[in-house]
C-alpha positions as CSV (number, residue, x, y, z in Angstrom):
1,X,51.8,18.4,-29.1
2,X,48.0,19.7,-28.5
3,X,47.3,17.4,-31.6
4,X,48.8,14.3,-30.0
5,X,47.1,14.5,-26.6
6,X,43.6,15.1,-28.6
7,X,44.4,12.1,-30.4
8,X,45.6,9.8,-27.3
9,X,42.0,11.5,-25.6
10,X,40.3,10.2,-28.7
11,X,41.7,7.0,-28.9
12,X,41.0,6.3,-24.9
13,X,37.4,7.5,-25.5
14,X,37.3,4.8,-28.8
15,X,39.0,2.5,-26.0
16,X,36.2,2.3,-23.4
17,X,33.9,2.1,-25.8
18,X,35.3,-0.7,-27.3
19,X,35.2,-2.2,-24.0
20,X,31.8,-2.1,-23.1
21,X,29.9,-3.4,-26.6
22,X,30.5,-7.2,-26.4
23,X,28.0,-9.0,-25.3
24,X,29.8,-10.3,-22.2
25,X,29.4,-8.9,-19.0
26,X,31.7,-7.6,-16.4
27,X,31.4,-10.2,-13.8
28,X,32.4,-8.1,-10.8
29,X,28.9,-5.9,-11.7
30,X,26.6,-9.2,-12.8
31,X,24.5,-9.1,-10.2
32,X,24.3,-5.4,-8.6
33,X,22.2,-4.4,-5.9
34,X,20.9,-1.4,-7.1
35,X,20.0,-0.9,-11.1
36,X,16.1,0.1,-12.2
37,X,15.0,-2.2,-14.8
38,X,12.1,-1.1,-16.0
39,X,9.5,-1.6,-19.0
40,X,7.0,0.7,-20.7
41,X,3.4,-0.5,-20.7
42,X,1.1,1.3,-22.6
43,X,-2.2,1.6,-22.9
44,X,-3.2,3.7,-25.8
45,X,-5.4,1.1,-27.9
46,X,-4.6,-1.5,-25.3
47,X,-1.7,-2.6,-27.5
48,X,0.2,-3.7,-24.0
49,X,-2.9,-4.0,-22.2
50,X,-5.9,-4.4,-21.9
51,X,-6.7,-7.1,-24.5
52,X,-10.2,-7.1,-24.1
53,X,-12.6,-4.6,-22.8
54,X,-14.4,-4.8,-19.5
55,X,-17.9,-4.1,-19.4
56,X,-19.2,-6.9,-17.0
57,X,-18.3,-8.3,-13.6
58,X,-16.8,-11.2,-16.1
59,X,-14.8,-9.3,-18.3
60,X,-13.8,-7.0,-15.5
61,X,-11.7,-9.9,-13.9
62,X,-10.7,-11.4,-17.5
63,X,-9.2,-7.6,-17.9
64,X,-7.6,-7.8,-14.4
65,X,-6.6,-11.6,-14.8
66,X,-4.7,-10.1,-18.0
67,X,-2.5,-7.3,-16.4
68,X,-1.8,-10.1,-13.6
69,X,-0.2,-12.3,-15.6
70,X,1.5,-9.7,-17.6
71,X,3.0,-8.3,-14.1
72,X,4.1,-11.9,-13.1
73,X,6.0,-11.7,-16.4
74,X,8.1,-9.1,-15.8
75,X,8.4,-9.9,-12.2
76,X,10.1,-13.3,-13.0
77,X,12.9,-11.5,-15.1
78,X,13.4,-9.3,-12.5
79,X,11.7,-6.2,-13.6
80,X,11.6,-4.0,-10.6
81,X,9.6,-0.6,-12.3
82,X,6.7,-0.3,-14.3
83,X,5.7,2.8,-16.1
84,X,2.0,2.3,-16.9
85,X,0.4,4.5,-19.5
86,X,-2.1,6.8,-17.5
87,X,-3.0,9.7,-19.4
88,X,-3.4,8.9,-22.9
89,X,-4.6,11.6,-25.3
90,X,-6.8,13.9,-23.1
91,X,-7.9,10.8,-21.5
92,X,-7.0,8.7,-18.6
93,X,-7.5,5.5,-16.8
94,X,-8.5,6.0,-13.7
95,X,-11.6,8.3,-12.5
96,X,-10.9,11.6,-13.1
97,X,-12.9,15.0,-12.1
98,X,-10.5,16.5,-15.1
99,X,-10.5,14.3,-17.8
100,X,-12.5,11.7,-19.2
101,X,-12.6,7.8,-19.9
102,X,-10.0,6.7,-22.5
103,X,-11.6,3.7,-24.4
104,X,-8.8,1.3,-24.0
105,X,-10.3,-0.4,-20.8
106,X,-14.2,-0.3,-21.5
107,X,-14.3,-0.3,-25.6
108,X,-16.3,3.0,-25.2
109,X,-14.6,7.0,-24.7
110,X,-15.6,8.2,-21.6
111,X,-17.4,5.2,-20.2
112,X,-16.3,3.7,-16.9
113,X,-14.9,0.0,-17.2
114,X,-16.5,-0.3,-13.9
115,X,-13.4,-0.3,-11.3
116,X,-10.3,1.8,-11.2
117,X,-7.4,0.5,-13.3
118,X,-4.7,2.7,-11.8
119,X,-5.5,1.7,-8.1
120,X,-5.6,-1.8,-9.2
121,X,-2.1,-1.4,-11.5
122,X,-1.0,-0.2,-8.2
123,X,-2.2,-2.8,-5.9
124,X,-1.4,-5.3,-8.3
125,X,2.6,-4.0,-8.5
126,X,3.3,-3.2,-5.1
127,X,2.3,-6.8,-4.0
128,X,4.9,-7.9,-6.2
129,X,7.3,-5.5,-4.8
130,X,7.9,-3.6,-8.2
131,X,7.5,0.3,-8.3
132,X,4.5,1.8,-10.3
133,X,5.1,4.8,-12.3
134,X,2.0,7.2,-13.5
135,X,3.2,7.9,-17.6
136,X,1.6,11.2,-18.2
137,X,1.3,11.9,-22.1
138,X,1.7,15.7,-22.1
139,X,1.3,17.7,-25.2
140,X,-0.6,15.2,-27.6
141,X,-4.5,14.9,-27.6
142,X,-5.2,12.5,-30.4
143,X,-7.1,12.9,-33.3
144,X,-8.7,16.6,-33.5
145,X,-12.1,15.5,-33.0
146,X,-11.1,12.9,-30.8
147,X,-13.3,12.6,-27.5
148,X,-9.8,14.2,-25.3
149,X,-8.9,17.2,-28.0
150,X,-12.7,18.0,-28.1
151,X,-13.6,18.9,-24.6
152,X,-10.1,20.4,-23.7
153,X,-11.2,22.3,-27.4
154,X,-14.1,23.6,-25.3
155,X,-12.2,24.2,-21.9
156,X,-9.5,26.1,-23.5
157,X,-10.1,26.7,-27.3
158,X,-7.2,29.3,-27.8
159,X,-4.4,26.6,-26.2
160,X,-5.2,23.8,-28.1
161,X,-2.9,23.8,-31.5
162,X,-3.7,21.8,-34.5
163,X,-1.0,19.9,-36.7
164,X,-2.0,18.1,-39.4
165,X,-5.3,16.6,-38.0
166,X,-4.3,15.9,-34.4
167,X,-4.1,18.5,-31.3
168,X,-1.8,19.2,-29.5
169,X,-1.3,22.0,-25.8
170,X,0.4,25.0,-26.5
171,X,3.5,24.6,-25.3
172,X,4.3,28.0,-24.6
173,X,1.3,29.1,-22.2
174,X,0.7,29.1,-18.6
175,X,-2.4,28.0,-18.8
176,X,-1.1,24.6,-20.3
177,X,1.7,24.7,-17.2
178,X,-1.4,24.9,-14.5
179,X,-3.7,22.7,-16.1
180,X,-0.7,19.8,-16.7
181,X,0.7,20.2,-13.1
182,X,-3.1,19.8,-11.9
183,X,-3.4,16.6,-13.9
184,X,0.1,15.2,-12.1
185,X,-1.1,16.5,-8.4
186,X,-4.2,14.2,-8.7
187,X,-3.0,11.6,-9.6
188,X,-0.1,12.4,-6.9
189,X,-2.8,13.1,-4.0
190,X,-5.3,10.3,-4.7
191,X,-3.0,7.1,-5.5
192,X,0.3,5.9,-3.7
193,X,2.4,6.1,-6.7
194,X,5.9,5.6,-7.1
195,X,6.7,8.3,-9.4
196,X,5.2,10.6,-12.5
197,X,6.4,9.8,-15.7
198,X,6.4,12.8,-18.5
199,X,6.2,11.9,-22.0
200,X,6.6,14.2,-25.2
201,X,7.3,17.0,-22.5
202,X,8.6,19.1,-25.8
203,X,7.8,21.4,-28.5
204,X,6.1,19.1,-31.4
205,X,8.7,18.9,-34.1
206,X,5.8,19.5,-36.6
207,X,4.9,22.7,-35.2
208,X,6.2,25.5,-38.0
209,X,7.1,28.4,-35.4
210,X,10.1,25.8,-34.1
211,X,12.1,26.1,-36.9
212,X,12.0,30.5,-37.0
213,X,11.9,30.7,-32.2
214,X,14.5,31.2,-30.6
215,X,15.8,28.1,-29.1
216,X,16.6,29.2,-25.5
217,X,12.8,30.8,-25.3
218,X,11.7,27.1,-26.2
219,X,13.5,26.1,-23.6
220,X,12.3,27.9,-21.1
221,X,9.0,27.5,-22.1
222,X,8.7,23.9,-21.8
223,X,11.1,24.1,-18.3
224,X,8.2,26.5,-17.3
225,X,5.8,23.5,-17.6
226,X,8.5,21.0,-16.3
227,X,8.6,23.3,-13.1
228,X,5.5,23.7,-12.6
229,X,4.4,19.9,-12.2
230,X,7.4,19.1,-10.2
231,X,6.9,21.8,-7.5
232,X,2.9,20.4,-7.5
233,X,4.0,16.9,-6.9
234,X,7.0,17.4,-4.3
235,X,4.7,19.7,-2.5
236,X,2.2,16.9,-2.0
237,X,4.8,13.3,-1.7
238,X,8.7,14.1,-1.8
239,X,9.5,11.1,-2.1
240,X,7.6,10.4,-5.5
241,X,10.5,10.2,-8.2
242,X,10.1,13.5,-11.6
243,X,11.0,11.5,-14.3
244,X,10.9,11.7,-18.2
245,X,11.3,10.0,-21.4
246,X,13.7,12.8,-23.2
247,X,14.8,12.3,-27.2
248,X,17.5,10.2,-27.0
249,X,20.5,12.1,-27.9
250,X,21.3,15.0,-25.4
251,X,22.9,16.7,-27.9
252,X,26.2,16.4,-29.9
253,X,29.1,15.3,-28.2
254,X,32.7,15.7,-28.6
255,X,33.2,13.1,-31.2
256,X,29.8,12.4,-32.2
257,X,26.9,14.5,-34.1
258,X,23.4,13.7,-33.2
259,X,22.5,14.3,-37.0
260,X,20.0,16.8,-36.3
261,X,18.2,15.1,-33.6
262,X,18.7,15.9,-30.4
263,X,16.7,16.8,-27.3
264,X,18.6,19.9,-26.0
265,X,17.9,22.2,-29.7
266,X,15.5,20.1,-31.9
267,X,12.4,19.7,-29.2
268,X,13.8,22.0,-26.5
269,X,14.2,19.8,-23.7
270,X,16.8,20.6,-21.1
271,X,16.7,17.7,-19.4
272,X,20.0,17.8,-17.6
273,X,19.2,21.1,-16.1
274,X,16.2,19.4,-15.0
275,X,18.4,17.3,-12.9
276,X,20.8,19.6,-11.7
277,X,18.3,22.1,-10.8
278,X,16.2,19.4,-9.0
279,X,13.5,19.3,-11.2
280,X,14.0,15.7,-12.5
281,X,15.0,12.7,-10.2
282,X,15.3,10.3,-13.3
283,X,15.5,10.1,-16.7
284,X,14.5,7.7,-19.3
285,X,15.8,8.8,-22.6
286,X,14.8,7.2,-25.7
287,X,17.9,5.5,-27.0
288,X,15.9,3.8,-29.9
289,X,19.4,3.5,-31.8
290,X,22.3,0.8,-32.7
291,X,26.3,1.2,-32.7
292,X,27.7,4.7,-32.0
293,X,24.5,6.1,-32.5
294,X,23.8,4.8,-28.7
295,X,27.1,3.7,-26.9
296,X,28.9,7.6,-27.0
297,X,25.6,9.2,-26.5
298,X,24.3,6.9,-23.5
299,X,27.7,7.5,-21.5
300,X,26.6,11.0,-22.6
301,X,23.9,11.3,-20.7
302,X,25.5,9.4,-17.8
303,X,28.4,11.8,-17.5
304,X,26.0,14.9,-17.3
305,X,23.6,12.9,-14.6
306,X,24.4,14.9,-11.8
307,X,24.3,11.9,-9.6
308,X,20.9,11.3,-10.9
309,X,19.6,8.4,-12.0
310,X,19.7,7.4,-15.7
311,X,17.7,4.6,-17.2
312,X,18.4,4.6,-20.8
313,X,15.3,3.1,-23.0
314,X,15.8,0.4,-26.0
315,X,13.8,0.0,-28.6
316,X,13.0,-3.9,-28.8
317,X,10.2,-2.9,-31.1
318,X,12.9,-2.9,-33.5
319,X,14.0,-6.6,-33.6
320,X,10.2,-7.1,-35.2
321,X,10.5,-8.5,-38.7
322,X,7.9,-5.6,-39.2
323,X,9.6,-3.1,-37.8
324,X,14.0,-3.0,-38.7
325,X,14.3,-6.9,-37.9
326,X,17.4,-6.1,-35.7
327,X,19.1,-9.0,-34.1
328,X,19.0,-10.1,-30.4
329,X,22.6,-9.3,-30.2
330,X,22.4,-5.9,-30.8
331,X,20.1,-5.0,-27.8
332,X,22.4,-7.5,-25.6
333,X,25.5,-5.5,-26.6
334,X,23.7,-2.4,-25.3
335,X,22.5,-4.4,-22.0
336,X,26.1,-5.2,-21.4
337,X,27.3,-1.6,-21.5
338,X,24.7,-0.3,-19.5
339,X,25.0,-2.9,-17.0
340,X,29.3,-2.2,-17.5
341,X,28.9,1.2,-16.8
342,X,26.0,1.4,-14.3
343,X,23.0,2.3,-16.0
344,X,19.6,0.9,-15.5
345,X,17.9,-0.2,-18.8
346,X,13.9,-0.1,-19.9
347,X,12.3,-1.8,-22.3
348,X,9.8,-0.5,-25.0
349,X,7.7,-2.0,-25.0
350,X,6.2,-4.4,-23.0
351,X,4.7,-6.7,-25.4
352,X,7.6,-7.0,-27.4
353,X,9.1,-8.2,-23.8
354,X,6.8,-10.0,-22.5
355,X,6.6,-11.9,-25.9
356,X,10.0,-12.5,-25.7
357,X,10.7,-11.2,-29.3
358,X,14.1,-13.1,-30.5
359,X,14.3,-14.0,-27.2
360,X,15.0,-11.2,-25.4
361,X,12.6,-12.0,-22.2
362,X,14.7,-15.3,-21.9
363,X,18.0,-13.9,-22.0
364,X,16.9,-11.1,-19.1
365,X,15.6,-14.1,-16.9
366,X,18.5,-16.3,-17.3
367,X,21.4,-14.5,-18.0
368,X,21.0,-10.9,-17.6
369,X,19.2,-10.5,-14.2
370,X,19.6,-14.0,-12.9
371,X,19.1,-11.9,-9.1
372,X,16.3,-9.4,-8.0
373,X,17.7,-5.6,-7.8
374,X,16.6,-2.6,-6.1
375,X,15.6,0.9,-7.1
376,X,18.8,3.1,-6.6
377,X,18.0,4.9,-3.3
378,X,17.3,8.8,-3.5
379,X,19.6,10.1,-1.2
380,X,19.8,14.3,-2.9
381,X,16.0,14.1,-1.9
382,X,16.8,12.5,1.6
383,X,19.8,10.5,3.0
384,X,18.5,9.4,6.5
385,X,18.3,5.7,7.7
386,X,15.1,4.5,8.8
387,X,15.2,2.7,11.9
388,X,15.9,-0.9,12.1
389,X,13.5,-3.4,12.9
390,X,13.5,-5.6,15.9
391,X,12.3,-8.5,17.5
392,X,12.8,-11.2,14.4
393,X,11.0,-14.5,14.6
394,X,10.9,-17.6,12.6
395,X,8.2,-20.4,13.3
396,X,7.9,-23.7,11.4
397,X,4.7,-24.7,10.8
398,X,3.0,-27.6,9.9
399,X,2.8,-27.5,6.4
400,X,6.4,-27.3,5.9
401,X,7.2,-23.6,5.6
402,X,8.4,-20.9,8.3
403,X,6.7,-18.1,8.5
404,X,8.6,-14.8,9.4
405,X,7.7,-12.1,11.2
406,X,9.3,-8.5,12.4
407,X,8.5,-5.4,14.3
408,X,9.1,-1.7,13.5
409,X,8.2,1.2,15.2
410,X,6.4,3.1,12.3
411,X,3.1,2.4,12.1
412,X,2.2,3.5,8.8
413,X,2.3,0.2,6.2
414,X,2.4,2.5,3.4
415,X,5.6,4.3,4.3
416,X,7.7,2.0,5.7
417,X,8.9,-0.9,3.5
418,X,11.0,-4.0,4.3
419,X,13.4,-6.1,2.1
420,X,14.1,-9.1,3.1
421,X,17.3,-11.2,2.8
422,X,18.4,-14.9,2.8
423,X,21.7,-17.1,3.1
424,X,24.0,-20.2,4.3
425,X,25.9,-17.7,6.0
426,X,25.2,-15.8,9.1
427,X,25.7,-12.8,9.5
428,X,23.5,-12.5,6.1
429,X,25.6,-9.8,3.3
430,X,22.7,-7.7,2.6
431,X,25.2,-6.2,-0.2
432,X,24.8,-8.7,-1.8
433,X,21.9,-9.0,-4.6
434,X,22.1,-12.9,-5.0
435,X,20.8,-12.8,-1.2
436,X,17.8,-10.6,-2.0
437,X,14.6,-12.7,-1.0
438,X,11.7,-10.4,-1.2
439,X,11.4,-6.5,-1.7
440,X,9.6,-3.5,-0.6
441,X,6.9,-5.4,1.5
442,X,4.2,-3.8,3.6
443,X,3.6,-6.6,5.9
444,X,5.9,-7.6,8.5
445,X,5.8,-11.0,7.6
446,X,6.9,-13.4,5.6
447,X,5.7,-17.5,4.7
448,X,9.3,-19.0,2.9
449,X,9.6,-22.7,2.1
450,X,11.5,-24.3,5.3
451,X,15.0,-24.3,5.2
452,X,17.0,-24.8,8.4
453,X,20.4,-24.1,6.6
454,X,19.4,-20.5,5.7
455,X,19.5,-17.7,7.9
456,X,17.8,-14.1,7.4
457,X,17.7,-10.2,7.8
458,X,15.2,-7.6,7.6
459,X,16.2,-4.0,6.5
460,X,13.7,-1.3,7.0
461,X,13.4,0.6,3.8
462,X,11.5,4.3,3.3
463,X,10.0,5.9,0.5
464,X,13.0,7.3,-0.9
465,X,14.4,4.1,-1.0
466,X,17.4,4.4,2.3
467,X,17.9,1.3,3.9
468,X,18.4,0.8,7.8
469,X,20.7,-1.2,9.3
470,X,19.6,-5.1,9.0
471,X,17.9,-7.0,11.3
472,X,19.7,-10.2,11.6
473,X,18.3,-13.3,12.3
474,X,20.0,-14.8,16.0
475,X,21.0,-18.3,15.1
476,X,20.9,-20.6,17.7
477,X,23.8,-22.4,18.8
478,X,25.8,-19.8,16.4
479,X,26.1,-16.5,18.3
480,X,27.5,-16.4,22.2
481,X,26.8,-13.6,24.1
482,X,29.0,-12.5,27.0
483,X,26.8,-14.0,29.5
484,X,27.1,-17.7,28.3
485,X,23.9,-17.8,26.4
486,X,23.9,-19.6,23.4
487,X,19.9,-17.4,22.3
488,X,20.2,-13.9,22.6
489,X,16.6,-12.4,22.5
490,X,15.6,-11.4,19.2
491,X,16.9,-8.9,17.5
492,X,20.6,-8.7,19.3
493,X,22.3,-10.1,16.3
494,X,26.1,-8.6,17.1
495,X,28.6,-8.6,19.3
496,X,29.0,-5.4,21.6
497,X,31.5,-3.0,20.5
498,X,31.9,0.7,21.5
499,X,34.1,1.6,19.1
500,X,36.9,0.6,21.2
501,X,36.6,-3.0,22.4
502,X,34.5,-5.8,21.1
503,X,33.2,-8.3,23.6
504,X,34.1,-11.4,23.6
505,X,31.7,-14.7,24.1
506,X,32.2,-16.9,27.0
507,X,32.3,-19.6,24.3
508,X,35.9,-18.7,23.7
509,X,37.3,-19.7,26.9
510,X,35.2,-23.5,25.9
511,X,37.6,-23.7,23.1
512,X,40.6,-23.2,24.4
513,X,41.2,-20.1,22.6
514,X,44.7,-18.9,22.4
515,X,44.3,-16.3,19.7
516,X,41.2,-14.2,18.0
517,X,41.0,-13.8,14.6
518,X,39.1,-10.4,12.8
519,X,38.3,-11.5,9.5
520,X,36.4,-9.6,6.6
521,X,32.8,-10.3,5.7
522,X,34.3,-12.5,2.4
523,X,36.6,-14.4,5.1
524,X,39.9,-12.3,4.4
525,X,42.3,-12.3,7.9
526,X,42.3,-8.6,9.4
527,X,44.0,-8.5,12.4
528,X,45.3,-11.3,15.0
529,X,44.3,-10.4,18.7
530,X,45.7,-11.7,22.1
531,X,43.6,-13.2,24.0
532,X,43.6,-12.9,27.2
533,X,40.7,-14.8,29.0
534,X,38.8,-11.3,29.4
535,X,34.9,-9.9,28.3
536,X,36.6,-7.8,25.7
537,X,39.7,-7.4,22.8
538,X,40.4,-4.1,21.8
539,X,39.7,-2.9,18.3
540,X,40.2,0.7,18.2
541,X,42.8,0.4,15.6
542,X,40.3,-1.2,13.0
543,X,38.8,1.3,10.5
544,X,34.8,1.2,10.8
545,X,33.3,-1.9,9.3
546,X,31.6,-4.9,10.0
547,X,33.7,-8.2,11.0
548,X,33.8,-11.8,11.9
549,X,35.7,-12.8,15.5
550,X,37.0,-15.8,15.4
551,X,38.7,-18.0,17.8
552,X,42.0,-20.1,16.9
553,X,44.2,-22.6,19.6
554,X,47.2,-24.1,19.6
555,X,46.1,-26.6,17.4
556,X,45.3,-24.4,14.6
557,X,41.2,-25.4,15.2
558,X,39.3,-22.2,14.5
559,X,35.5,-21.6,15.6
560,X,33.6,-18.8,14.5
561,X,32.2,-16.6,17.5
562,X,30.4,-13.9,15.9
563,X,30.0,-10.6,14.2
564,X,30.7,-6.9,15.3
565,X,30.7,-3.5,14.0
566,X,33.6,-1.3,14.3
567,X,31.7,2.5,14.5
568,X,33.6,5.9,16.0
């Protein structure tokens, strides 16, 4: 009998699998709300960018003009988080009282391109309402003699290791814990990034001493390290999201061996301690692998998330003639079980997106993510609403566009954000991703083509990425307040209900109302009220939600009257 129900488990594991590799996609999650797509874009060599090097006021914007349109890219197939190479090999790209110049931007080690890349990056991404992620290459320092490894060689001679012509930090020091975890608060305290990105955050598999240690030792050495940046980070910005790019196999599962490779024993990365324990808010893990190599070990990693997110990584590189000459349909039948079972997806690398390599930028932009999503919300950092905005305007203007604008009481731009929402129907679903119209904005306002059949919300949106309750739009003619006006003053977007009774307009009486209808917001009949030529119905027996009141007479005419929410 034990042999039987380890079989049946086997077979309903081989079972949802199954289901989740075509390369069709689950309608009911085609468009979700919430799912990080993101893409790698490195810099090492400027083989993602730059293309050219800047060295005058001409090829400074040239250099600039490239990353734009590389960011407009992956903004129009919906790309919502880039993770942008920042420290390369002992080397970064922004101006640094640590580390030097890398040569990717200015054609020269350690000379200044002549503006700062990373603010730019950042400026560059947050007008397009993507997040921008600092990739920190940890243990690596290039070539030996390399301008990184040699002045880290003279900083810290006894911690820098040498494998086979290349150095590397000693991953078993404090001293490489301190001076990393100083790298990653810089960056944290002088630019307003999204997140810090680790890379190769693991012993080198090269190094000889791996293969005679003691596994858990490595383990807590390079968790020693892992600590150590995170607590320097959160300190500084809580809200910016620990992530890392892990080996792509946890470690063995059940039913499947990793064949030697995993991250957990070969390289000595716990990485799902680092999210239970808090030290990771997201993972990235390098699935660069086909068939069950990836689908068992990518529901793996999302079984062990601890509500986390995981945003497993694809190698595109691979569909390169030069490189395995996979075909398109093996990275869509991994997009499709991600997308199945709720995973976010990130592409590496860029230019193999962005050059839509057997057409894999085409089918993200029109069939993948036909809709805009957002960054899943950290709520185990901080669960709290923001407060809504108020006092929502729309003014047509003369060229034939509306411009928007909104209020909030926070008055820092920087750490209160504002999505903004747009449909035919009124109140607008701002569950819904196909009505997402613009994302994480700093201004409070808004120039959209005009449109008098759409209407529109606001939602407040903090740093950790909670939402408030939305704003909605007061359509005129549309909502009827109790007092007979048909233009409630900005802002006052609902119906009054305590909980107990919902008001109802003095349009109701105009229509000879008989009956009120409580319908769903996707138009599904709730409950049918009396009515009773009165201010109010009672609703106290509705569960908590958000509804449509409706009116109905004798002759079975219906008008809509409005919107309420039914909250204890």
């Amino acid at each position: 009998m034990k042999h039987f129900y380890i079989l049946l488990l086997f077979f309903i594991y081989s079972l949802r699998i199954a289901a989740y590799t075509s390369d069709s996609f689950d309608q009911n999650r085609i468009a979700p709300k919430h799912e990080v797509r993101a893409v790698w874009l490195t810099t090492i060599g400027g083989i993602d960018w730059p293309h050219s090097y800047a060295q005058t006021s001409t090829s400074i914007e040239k250099q600039k003009n490239e990353l734009r349109r590389i960011l407009n890219q992956l903004q129009s197939a919906g790309i919502n988080t880039v993770l942008l190479q920042t420290r390369v090999r002992g080397t970064v790209i922004y101006p640094s009282a640590i580390e030097p110049w890398d040569g990717c931007l200015s054609g020269r080690p350690g000379v200044s391109p002549g503006y700062d890349a990373l603010q730019f990056a950042i400026d560059e991404c947050h007008r397009r309402g993507m997040e921008l992620h600092a990739w920190i290459v940890t243990m690596p320092l290039g070539k030996w003699d390399g301008l990184g490894c040699k002045q880290l060689r003279k900083k810290m001679q006894r911690n820098i290791i040498k494998i086979k012509g290349y150095g590397y930090m000693n991953p078993e020091t404090q001293q490489t814990a301190d001076y990393l975890a100083r790298i990653c608060a810089e960056v944290t305290r002088r630019y307003d990034i999204d997140g810090i990105h680790l890379d190769y955050i693991r012993y080198p598999e090269e190094l000889p001493k791996l293969k005679t240690m003691s596994h858990d030792e490595g383990r807590r050495n390079i968790t020693r390290i892992v600590r150590a940046i995170s607590q320097q980070v959160k300190c500084l910005k809580p809200w910016v999201k620990m992530s890392c790019s892990p080996v792509g196999k946890y470690y063995n599962t059940k039913r499947y061996w990793s064949h030697g490779w995993n991250a957990y024993e070969t390289v000595c990365q716990d990485a799902v301690a680092w999210l239970r324990d808090g030290l990771m808010d997201e993972l990235f893990p390098m699935m660069y692998f086909r068939d069950n190599n990836f689908f068992p070990f990518a529901l793996d990693w999302k079984e062990r998330s601890h509500g986390r997110i995981v945003v497993p990584g694809l190698g595109i590189y691979f569909m390169s003639p030069r490189e395995k000459n996979w075909p398109l349909s093996d990275i869509t039948r991994e997009l499709g079980f991600l997308r199945n079972n709720g995973l976010g997806h990130a592409y590496f690398r860029s230019k193999f997106f962005t050059d839509d390599t057997k057409g894999i930028y085409r089918f993200a932009k029109n069939e993948l993510c036909l809709y805009p999503s957002l960054v899943p919300p950290m709520t185990w950092q901080s669960a709290e609403r923001p407060q809504s905005a108020y006092s929502l305007r729309r003014e047509d203007r003369a060229d034939n566009t509306t411009l928007l604008s909104w209020q909030h009481n926070s008055k820092d731009t920087t750490m209160m954000l504002f999505n903004v929402y747009a449909s035919t129907e009124s109140p607008v679903n701002t569950d819904d991703a196909r009505n997402i119209l613009a994302v994480r904005r700093q201004s409070r306002e808004l120039i959209v083509p005009r449109n008098q059949h759409l209407h529109y919300a606001i939602c407040a949106v903090d740093r950790y990425g909670n939402e408030s309750e939305p704003l909605q739009e007061a359509g005129a003619g549309e909502l009827l307040y109790a007092d007979g006006s048909d233009n409630a003053a900005f802002g006052k977007t609902l119906l009054a209900c305590d909980g107990q009774n919902v008001e109802v307009p003095a349009a109701a009486c105009m229509a000879d109302t008989e009956f009120l209808l409580v319908e769903s917001q996707l138009g599904c009949a709730i409950a049918v009220l009396p009515y009773l030529y009165g201010a109010s119905a009672s609703v106290k027996n509705l569960p908590d939600g958000m509804y449509v009141l409706r009116s109905l007479n004798k002759k079975g005419v219906s008008h809509r009257l409005g919107t309420f929410m039914k909250r204890q």
